[in-house]
Structure formats: C-alpha cells, structure tokens
C-alpha positions as CSV (number, residue, x, y, z in Angstrom):
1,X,0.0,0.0,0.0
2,X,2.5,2.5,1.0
3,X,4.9,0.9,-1.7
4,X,2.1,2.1,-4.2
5,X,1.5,5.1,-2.9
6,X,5.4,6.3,-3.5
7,X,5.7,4.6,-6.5
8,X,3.5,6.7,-7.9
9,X,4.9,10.0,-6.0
10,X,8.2,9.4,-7.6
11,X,6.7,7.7,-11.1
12,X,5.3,11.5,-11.2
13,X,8.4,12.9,-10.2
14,X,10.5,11.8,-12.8
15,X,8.1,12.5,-15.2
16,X,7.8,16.2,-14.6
17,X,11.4,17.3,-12.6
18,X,8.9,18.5,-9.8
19,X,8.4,17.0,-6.5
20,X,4.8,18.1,-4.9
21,X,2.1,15.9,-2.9
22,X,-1.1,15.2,-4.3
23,X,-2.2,13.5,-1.1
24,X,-1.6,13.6,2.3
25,X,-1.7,9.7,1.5
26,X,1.8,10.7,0.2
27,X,2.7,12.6,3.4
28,X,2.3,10.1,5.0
29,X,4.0,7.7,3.1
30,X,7.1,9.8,3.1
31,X,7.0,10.5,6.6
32,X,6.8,6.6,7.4
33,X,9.8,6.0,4.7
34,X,11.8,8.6,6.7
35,X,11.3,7.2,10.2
36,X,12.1,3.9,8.9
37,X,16.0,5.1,7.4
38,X,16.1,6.9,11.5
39,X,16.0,3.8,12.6
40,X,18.5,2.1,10.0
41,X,21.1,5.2,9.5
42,X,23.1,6.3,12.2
43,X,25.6,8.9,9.7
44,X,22.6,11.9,10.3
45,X,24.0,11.9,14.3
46,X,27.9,11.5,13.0
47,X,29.9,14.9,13.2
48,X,30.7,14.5,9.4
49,X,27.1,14.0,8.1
50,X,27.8,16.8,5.8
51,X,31.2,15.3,4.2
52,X,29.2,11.5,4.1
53,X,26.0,13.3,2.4
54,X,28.1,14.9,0.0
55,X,30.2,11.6,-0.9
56,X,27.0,9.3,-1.1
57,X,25.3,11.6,-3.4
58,X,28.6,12.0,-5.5
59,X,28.3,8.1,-5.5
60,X,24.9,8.6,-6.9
61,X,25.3,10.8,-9.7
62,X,25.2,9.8,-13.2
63,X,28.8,10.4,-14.8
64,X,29.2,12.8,-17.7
C-alpha cells in the first residue's frame, strides 16, 4: 500500500522534474519512509554528516 503510494509520487516525479504531494496519503507515506531510514542510519548523528551526504550523493550521480 505505501509501496504504491510512493511509486507513484516518484513515477510523477521523474516525469515532470517536480516533487509536490497530491495526497496527504503521500505525506504520510514519506514521513513513514523517513522514520524507517532513522532507525537504520546512524551517519545523520555523526559529526561528518555533511562530508558522508556529499560523498553518497557523488556516489549517486550519473557520470558525464
């Protein structure tokens, strides 16, 4: 259900480059996704979270 739900968040996403909820069903769902990575992360608490965010998303990116 909430697999659905963000599926079709993000499905709208990448089709327009513009991130906005339709739904507080989507609210919801986000919120939920984001209190489930507090629970698995612990680099938000470490003094370098800045330095690791950076380095993740450079992971991330598509190369040129």
């Amino acid at each position: 259900m909430k697999a659905l739900v963000l599926f079709e968040l993000a499905h709208r996403y990448t089709e327009s480059g513009h991130l906005e909820t339709v739904d507080q069903a989507e609210q919801r769902a986000l919120w939920d996704l984001c209190a489930l990575l507090e629970k698995e992360l612990v680099e938000p608490l470490d003094p370098a979270y800045s330095e690791l965010l950076a380095a993740a998303r450079d992971r991330l990116r598509d190369s040129d």
